[in-house]
Structure formats: C-alpha cells, structure tokens
N, C-alpha and C positions, 0 to 999 in steps of 0.2 A: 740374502733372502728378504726380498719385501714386500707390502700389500698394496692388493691393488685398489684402485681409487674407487668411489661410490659409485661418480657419474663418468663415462668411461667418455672421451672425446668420441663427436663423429667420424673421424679417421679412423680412430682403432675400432668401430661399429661397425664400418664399409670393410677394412680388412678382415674383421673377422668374421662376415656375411660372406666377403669371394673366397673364403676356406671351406663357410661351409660347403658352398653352390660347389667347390673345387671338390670338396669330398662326395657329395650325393652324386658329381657326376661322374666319379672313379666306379665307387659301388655298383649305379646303374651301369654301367660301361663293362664292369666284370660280369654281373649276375645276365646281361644280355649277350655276352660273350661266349657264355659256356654252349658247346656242340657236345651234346654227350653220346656217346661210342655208341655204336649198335653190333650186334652178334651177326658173323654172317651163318654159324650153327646154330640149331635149336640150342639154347641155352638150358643147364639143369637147373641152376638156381632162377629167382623170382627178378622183376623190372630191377636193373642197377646191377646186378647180382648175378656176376658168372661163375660158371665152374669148366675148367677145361680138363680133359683129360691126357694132355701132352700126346696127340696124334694129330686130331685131324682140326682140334675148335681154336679161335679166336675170336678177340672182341678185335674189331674194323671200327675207326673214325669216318674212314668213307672216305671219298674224294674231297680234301677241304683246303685252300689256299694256306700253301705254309709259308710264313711269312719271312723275312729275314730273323725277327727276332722273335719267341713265341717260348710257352710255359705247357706241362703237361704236367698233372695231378692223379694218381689213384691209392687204391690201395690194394695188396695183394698178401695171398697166405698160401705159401710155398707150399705142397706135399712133401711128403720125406720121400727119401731113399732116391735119393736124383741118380737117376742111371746114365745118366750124360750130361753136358753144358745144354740148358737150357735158357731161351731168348724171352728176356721179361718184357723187350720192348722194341721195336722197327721204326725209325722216322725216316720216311722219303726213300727208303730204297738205299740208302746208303748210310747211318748210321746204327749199327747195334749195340744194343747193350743187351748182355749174357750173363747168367749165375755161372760161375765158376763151382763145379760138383766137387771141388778136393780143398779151395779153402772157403768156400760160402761166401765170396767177396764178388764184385761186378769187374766187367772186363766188357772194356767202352770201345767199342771195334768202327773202324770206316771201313768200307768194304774192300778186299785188296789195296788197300795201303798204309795202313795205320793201327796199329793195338796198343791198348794200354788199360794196366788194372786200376781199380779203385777200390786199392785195401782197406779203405776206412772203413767201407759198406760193410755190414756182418749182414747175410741171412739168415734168418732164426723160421728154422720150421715147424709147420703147423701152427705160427701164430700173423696175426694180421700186424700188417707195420705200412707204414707210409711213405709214398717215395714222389717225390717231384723234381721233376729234369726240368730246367731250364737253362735255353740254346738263343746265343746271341751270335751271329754270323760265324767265327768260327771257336768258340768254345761252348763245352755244356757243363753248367751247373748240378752236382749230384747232390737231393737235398734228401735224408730217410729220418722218420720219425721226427720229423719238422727242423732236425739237428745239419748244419755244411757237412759232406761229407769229403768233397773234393773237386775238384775243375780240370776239365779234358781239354787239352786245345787240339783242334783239326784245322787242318789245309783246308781253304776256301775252295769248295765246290760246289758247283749247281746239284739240287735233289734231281734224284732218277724218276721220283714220282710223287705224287701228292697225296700218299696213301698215310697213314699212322696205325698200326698193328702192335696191338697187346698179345703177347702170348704164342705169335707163330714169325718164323726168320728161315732163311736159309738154312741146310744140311739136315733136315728134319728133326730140330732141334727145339721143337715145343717145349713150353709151360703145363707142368702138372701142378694144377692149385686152382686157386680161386680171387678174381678180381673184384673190386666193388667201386664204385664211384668215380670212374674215369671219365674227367675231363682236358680239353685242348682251351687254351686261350691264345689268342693272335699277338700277345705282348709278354716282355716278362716281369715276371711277378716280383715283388721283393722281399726278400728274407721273412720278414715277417708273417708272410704269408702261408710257408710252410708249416711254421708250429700252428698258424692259426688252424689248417688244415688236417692237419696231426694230434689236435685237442680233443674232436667230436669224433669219436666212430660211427660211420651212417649207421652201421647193422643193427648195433644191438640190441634193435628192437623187434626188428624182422629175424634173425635168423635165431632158434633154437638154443641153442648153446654160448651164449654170452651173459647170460644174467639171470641172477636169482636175487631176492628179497623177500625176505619177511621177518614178521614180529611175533611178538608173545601177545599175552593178556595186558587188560587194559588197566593202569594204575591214575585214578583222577589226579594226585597231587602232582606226579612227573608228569602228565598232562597240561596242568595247568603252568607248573614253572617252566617246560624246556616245550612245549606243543607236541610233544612226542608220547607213543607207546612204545615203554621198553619192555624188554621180555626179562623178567627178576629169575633170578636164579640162586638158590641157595646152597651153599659150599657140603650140604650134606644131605641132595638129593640124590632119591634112589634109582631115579629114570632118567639120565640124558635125554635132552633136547636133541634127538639122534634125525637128521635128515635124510632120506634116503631119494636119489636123482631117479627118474623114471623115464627120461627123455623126452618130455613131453613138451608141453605147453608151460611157460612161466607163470608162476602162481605166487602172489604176495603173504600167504597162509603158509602154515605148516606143513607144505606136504614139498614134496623135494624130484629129481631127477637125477639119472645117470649122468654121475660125474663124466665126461670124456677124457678120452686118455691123451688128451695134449699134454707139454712138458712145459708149460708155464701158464700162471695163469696171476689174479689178483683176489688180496681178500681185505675188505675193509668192512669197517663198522665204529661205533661210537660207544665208548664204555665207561660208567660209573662205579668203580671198585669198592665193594664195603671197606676195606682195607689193604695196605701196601706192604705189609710186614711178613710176607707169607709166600708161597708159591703159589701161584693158579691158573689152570691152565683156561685158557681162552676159547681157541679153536683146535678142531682136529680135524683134516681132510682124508678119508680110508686111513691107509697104511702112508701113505705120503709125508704128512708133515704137522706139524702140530706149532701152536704159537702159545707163549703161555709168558705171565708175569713171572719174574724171578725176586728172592729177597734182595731189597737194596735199591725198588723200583726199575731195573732193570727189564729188558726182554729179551726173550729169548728161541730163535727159531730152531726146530730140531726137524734134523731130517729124515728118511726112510733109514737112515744104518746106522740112527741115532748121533751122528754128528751134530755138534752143539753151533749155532752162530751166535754168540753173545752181544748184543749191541750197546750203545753206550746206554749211561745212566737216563735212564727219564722220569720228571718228574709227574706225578699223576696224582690229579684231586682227586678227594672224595667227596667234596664240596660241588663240582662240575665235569659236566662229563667231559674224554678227549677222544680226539678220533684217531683212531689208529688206521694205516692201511698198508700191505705188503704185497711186493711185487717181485715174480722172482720166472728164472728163465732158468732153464735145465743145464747146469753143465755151465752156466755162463755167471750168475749173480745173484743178491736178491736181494730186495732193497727198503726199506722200514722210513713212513714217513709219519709224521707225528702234526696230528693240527693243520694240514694241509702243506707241511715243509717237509724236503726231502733232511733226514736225521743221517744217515749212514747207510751204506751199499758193502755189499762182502760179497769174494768170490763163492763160487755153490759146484759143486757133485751133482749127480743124479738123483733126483726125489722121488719121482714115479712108482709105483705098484700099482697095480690095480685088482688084488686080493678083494678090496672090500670098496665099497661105492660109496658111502654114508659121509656127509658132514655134521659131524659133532660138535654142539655146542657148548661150551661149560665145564665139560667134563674131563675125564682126566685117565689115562691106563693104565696110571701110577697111583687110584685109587683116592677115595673120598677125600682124602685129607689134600687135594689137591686139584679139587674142584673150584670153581670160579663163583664167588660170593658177589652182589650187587647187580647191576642194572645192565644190559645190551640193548641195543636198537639201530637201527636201520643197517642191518646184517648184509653186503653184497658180497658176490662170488663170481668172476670174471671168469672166463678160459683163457685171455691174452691180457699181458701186461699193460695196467693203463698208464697213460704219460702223466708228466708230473702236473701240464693242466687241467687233466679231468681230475688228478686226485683232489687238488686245489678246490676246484670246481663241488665236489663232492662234500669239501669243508665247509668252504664259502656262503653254500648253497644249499643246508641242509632241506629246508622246503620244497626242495626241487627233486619229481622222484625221479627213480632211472630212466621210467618214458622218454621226459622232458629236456632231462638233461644231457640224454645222450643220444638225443632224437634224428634221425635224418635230416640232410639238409635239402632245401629247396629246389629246385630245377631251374631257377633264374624267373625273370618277369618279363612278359613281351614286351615290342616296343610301346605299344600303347598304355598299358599298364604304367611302365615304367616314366612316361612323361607325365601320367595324371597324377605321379607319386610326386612328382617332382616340384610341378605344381602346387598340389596340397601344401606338401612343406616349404614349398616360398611362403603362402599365405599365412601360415602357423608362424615362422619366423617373423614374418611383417607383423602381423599382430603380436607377439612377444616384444616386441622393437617398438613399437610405439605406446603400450600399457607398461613398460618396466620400470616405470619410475613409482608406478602403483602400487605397487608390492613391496612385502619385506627383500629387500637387498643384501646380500650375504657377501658379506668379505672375504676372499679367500687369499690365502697365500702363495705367491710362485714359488715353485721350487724348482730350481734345475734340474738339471739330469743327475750333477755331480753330487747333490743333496739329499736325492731324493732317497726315503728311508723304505725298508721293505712294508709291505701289507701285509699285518694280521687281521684277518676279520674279529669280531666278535669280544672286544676287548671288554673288560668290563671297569665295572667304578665300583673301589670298596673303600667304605668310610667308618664301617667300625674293628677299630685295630690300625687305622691307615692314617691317612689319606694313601689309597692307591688306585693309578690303573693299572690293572693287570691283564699284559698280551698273553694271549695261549701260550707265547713259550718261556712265560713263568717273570717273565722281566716286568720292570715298572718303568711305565712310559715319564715318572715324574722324575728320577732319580737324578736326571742332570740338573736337575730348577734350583736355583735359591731358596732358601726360605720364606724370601719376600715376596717371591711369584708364587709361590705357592700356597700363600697365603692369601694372594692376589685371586687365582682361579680358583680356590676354596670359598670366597666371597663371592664371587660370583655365581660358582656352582650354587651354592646355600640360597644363595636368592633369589635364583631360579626353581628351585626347589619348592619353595616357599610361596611362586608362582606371583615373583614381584622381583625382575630383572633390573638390574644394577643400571642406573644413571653414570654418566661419565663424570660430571660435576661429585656425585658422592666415590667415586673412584680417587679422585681427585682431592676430595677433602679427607679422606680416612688414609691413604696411603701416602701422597706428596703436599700435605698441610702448608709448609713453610717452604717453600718454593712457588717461582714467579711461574706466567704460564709458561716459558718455552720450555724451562726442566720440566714442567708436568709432563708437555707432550711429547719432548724426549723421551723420558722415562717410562711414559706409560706405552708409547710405541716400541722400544724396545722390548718390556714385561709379554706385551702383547702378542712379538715376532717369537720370543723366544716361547709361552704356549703353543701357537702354533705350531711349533717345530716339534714341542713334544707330541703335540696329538697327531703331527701328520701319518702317522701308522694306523690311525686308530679313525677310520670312516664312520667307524658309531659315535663317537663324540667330538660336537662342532663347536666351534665360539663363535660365534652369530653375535654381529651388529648392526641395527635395524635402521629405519630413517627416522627413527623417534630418539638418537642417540640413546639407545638401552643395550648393555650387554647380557647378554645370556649365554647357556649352556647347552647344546641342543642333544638328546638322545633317541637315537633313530625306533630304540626300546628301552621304556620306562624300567623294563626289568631289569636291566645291565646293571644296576645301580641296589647295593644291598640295602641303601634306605626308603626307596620304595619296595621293593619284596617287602621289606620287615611290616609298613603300612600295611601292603595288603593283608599282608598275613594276621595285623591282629583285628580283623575284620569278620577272620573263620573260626571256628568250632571244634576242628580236627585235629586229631592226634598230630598227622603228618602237617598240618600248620604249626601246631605247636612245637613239633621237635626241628623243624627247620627255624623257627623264629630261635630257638634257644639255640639253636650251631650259627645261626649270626648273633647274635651276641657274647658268644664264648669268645667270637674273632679278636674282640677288647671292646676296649670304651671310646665312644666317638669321637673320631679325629685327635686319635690319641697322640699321634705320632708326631708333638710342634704345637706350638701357640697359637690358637684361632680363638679370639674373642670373639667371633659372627657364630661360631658355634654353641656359644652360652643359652642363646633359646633357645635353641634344638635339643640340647640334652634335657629340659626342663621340661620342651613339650613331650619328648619322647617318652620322658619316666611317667607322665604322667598316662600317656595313652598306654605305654604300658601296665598301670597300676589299674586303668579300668577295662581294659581287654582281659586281664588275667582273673577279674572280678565274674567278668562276664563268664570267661568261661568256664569259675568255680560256680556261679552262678545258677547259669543253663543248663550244666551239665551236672545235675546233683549224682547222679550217677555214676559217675568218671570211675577207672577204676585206680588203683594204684598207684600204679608206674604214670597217669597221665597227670595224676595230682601232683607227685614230684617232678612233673616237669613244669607245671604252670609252677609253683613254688619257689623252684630253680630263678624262673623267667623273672619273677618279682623280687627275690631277692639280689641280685643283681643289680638294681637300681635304686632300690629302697635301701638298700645298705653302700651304694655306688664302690662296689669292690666285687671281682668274682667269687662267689660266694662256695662256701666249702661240700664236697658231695653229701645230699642228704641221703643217710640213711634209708634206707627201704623201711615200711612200719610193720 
C-alpha cells in the first residue's frame, strides 16, 4: 500500500480526466435511456405506481426496439393467496417468467420449448422486493433484492414481438399486486447495479404505509452534543409512549396509524441506555413482537407465542448512542443489525396478530420494572424489510430524514439537459485542473481491493483514559500500531489540537534525531503508511499533508474528539455540562495509556482551565444546589489532587 505523489504527472491527469468523461457519459447514457412503462388500464395507484388486480390490468413498455442485449428493472409486491401461476413478466412474445403458486420460486418459460425453474428466487408476499432480468442473446440474468439469483440459458431465437408486459402472459394467468418503478434499458447493466437499485425504495414516500417517525420532547444538552431530539423515557413511568396507527397521513409528532397486517416489516432507531445491567424492553408492536435489552447486554426478540430469539452479546454505551435496527419476514427470518452492520439473522415462526394496533415505546407487559430508562430518537417503522444498504444508509446518515433518504428516484434528463450537464462539468473539471496546485493538497492512500478495510462511519477519538479510536463496533482502530507510531500520530494529533501542525523537520528531529536523511524518510514513510492503514475505516479522521510541509489531523467534526467536548463543555453553566464533563474525566487521565511527552502541556493547560471553569461555576451559580456542588467538586478534585478522587459524601 502506498501514497500517492503531490504533483500527479500529466499522463495520469489525462487518464483520469477520460474516466471521468468515461463515467459522466455512462450515467448520462443510463438516465437518458430509461422508457418507463405505461398502464394500458386505468391504473389504481398514483404516476410509477400500479396496482393490478390479476384479471384484466397490465403495465405495457409499449412498442420499444428490443435489443440483442438489454436490462429490465422494477419492483413488485405480490398479493397473497395466489390461486394460480401467475406471469410477473413477458419479453417479446416469447419469454416468461412466472411465480410458481406451491414453491414461491420463478419458472423462466420460452414459449413451447423450454422450462426451467429458479429456486433461488423466494417470493415473499405482501412485501415489496426488487427484481432485475437481464438478457444477453441467449441467456437471462435473475437478479432479486439487488442479490445473483441464477442464469437461464435459451435457444437462440428471434422475438415474436417488440412488446414487454408486467403483469399479464398467456393462459390468463395474471399478476395480483403491485408494481412500481419499472424501467427497460437497451444494454445490460452490471451487478452492481442491481443492489444499487435495490438500496432506494421509490415509494416510501408516496404511498401510505411505509414509514413513520417521530420524537419526543426537546432536551438542549442531547441537542447540542449528538444535533438530535431524543424522546427520554424513565424506567418507572406510568403512561407509555403508546402509538396508535390511524391510516392516515404520515406525521413526524406523536400521533400514530393503523398498523397493516403485512407479515414483515422493519423497526429501527437509535438508543442511549441509562444502564446495561437490567432488562428493558425497547419496542412493542400490538401483540406481534416486542424487542427488549436482556442482562449481559444482550437482545432479545420475542414473538406473538412468546418464542424467545436470543442474539449474540452486544456491547452498548452509555456514554453514545447506538443504532439498532430489525428486519424480519414471517415464517422465513429476522435479522438484527447493530451500527449500520448486519450482527446476526435466526430463522422465525409466525409473528402476526392483529388484536391490538399500538406501537409501544419503552414499555414493558411484564411491568414497570422492565421498562426502558434513557434516551430514544429517530424511531422508524417500515411494513417491508429494508436491505442492508438503506439500513447502512440510515447509520451513515443520521441527518438525512426518511423523505430524503428514501426519496424517489428521477425520470432521467433529456437530451439537452444532459449535454448542458456535461458541459458544465467539463468546465468545473478544467478549472479544478488548472488552480490545484493552489490549494491544500491532501495525500491519500491506495488501497487495493484486497486491503481494503470495512467502513465504520462515525468513529470517534478518545484521549482521556486512551489514546483511542473507537469504531461503533467497539474495536480500536490503533491496536495494530507500535508504540512509536502512536506516539508519532499522538504528536501530531496534539498539535493540531493546539492549532499549530507539525513540521516534517520537527518530526524529524524529535522521532529519528540520529539518523541520516534516507532512514528518516524511510522511516517516517513507513510510520506514515502504516496510520493510514489504521484510519482507513475511519473517514472522520484524515492525516493531511499540505504544501507548506505541515502535518495535521483532520476531523470532519470537532466533537468526535472527547477533548474538544470537554473544552466546550467548560465554557457552560449547566448541570448537564457539568455531569458530562465529569463522565469524561472518569474515563482516566490524559493519554494515559503509554508515554507521551507532547502531552505534558496539555495536562497542565487542562487542570488549569479546569480549576477556573469549576471556579466559575461555583462562582455564577451561588445557588447551585447540592448534588451540582458535588459534581463541580468531584471535577476539581480530580486534577488538583491528579488521582480519581474518592466519592464525596452527600452534606
């Protein structure tokens, strides 16, 4: 793995100029490509959005040039109770593909001469899933929920017609469901295209029944550290946070709607536990299912006949919140992802009732003591199972509300459009291309394919009790490093901090003294490769080297970093600053963990802005009451005595 150069030759500037132009004119090439279906019946649902009733409706392509090689894309949501083989899809008059009504699988038909099934396919009814065929002269690609499902080959023949038909085939053997977003493109697509396609659900904005959200009351301090309102909930209220579905209209408030009786669906959210030592139950959907903390950090889903699914151990702060999200399909699985990673999947029974309509938050049937203490926010409730990129997405992405993130996609851009696009970004290019020497220049590292390390978003940087970064799933991204490197990026980080980035020269003199230059640059290009490598998970934190030779630390947010929080924090007034500034300093004592002499003024400035913050806010606050006096007390003894200091007494 190595880095790349400052000043990039103009060979490799022109190559990777005809990538771009190579890529901008793929995309435009696709998004002008799409013909999207039209209904030759009145359709029940809205534009995109059909609903057939397995008699007489279909969505039609129309008469469109089918090519030798060519990609078809939709999505569809079976009815139950299939009273026959019904035709999900017609190419040309002579290929079908059919649901199979007794194993839910595809059965890839040429017309009079050829059959063959595609067991891999499961139909799952009453929920949306995504399916893309693509047919290159004689075989067809089966791609569902963006996943290979299998490849048909057929005998070469000419199509009977230029027609392509969703929904209606010979032997009156219609589609009962509903299609959405069906497109035809003239080429075929490649793999990756399918998941990409399989990530966004157009509807779930338009149709009724795919999403809910909302929050609780507003708490300024969780506002201020995570941007978020969470809704608090304490382990011995008397009123559930009880939702009841109405069918209506989605509403980001309190107020709720009729659950529908589909048999799968998704429940995510993001949770701050007062504590891990306890049961608490989380969620409750009617009589269907409930999700709850178990002792031992554990979870646990339980189903309508009280069947327990126990997942494996998970670790959960109380220091950050984590996102939990569950996906589960009737009869078939249901699957628990942690931080935007799939954790564990377990087969499933029947979950369904529909006695009671309510989503319950917090609360518990097994009574108070079993209620759910700390913080929730951005609570969503799906009817269909989302894929593992929207859950990601939903991590990733916390800023992004459900509108957006799972927004319908575009119609394509005419050709006019699409040439004046094209243009623009030549221009925007050429100018990049010609000022880049102006700018700070950022070094990155290649990574292969075979190197490359998974993405955590949101990693953070803890220095009291550490040195660590910590990825969401609990690991330290430093633990492969020497000492010497880490003592290496600890001085860099610290002097950045400091807002006075590290020279190579003082790299140079405080790490490799007695050595000529080639070992420095040896050495210090190695130390170098080898950070990189740690942080390549972690896109919140960069090592940036500029054209002034200065190394830095770059963080995309100043908060990820518990020695900024602890600044701001002693800047406020408030309880809830005050008792978060003393749970980071419980963590331990700065950069405790190894020998950092760059760390000696930092602890020196620290105790002391600690010693006049705590002044301050015995100060300001003649008023304080008790409990807030022992916590400023706490905060100052700690530093003033440089040892954690023993529980004080209540007076």
């Amino acid at each position: 793995m190595g880095t790349t150069s400052i000043h990039a030759p103009r060979t490799a500037v022109s190559a990777g100029l005809a990538k771009v132009f190579a890529l901008l004119l793929s995309i435009l090439c696709v998004q002008s490509g799409f013909a999207n279906g039209h209904i030759t019946k009145s359709p029940l649902g809205g534009a995109r959005h059909y609903t057939l009733n397995g008699k007489d409706g279909m969505v039609d392509f129309g008469d469109v040039p089918i090519p030798d090689n060519f990609s078809i894309s939709f999505w569809a949501k079976p009815y139950p109770v299939l009273e026959h083989n019904e035709t999900l899809i017609s190419i040309g008059g002579e290929y079908l593909l059919i649901i199979d009504r007794f194993t839910r699988s595809l059965q890839a038909i040429h017309v009079d001469i050829y059959k063959a099934k595609i067991e891999q396919v499961h139909i799952r009814e009453r929920c949306w899933q995504h399916f893309m065929f693509r047919y290159r002269s004689d075989s067809l690609d089966v791609f569902q929920d963006g996943e290979p499902k299998g490849t048909v080959y057929f005998p070469l023949t000419k199509m009977r017609s230029s027609r392509i038909i969703l929904g209606a085939g010979p032997w009156n053997a219609n589609f009962k469901g509903e299609f959405a977003d069906p497109f035809f493109y003239g080429f075929p697509l490649q793999n990756n295209a399918a998941k990409d396609f399989a990530s966004i659900f157009p509807l779930d904005k338009a149709l009724s029944d795919n999403l809910s959200f909302f929050s609780g009351h507003t708490e300024k301090s969780w506002k201020e550290a995570f941007g978020k309102t969470p809704l608090q909930l304490s382990k011995k209220q008397d009123s559930p946070v009880s939702l009841t579905f109405d069918g209506t209209n989605v509403d980001r408030h309190p107020k709720t709607r009729k659950i529908p009786s589909g048999n799968c669906g998704t429940i995510a959210l993001w949770v701050l536990p007062e504590t891990s030592t306890r049961v608490m139950s989380m969620v409750n959907i009617g009589n269907s299912f409930a999700l709850r903390f178990e002792e031992g950090n554990s979870i646990n889903f339980v189903a309508q006949d009280r069947s327990d699914y126990r997942f494996k151990e998970v670790q959960l702060s109380q220091n950050w919140p984590t996102h939990i999200a569950v996906t589960f399909v009737e009869e078939e699985e249901v699957i628990l992802y942690l931080n935007g990673r799939e954790l564990e999947r377990k087969p499933m029974g029947p979950v369904w009732r529909t006695e009671k309509t309510t989503l319950d938050l917090g609360t518990s049937y097994w009574g108070h003591s079993q209620n759910f203490a700390g913080c929730m926010y951005d609570v969503g409730y799906w009817t269909r199972p989302l894929s593992a990129r929207e859950v990601e997405r939903l991590f990733a992405h916390p800023e992004e509300t459900a509108d957006n993130l799972l927004a319908p996609t575009g119609n394509g851009f005419p050709p006019l459009a699409s040439m004046a696009i094209l243009v623009v970004t030549a221009v925007i290019i050429g100018i990049l291309i010609i000022y880049r020497k102006k700018g700070t220049v950022i070094s990155r590292p290649r990574i292969s394919k075979s190197s490359r390390l998974p993405h955590y978003p949101k990693a953070t940087v803890q220095l009291f009790g550490g040195p660590y970064i910590l990825l969401p799933n609990g690991n330290n991204a430093l633990d492969g490093l020497t000492p010497k490197i880490k003592e290496l990026l600890m001085f860099i980080l610290l002097r950045t901090l400091d807002g006075n980035p590290a020279l190579t020269t003082e790299l140079n003199e405080v790490f490799w003294p007695d050595q000529d230059t080639r070992k420095r640059k040896n050495n210090r290009g190695v130390s170098i490769r080898r950070i990189r490598e740690a942080l390549a998970p972690c896109p919140e934190i960069e090592l940036i080297y500029d054209n002034d030779k200065r190394w830095s630390v770059k963080l995309t947010n100043p908060m990820l970093c518990d020695f900024n929080i602890l600044n701001d924090l002693t800047g406020r007034s408030s309880k809830e600053a005050m008792e978060r500034a003393l749970s980071i300093l419980k963590q331990g004592e700065f950069l405790a963990r190894g020998k950092y002499p760059s760390a000696l003024p930092f602890r020196k400035s620290l105790a002391k802005k600690l010693t006049v913050a705590g002044n301050f806010w015995l100060s300001e606050n003649s008023g304080i009451s008790v409990s807030e006096r022992l916590i400023v007390e706490e905060i100052l003894a700690i530093h003033t005595r440089n040892q954690t200091p023993e529980r004080i007494k209540q007076l």
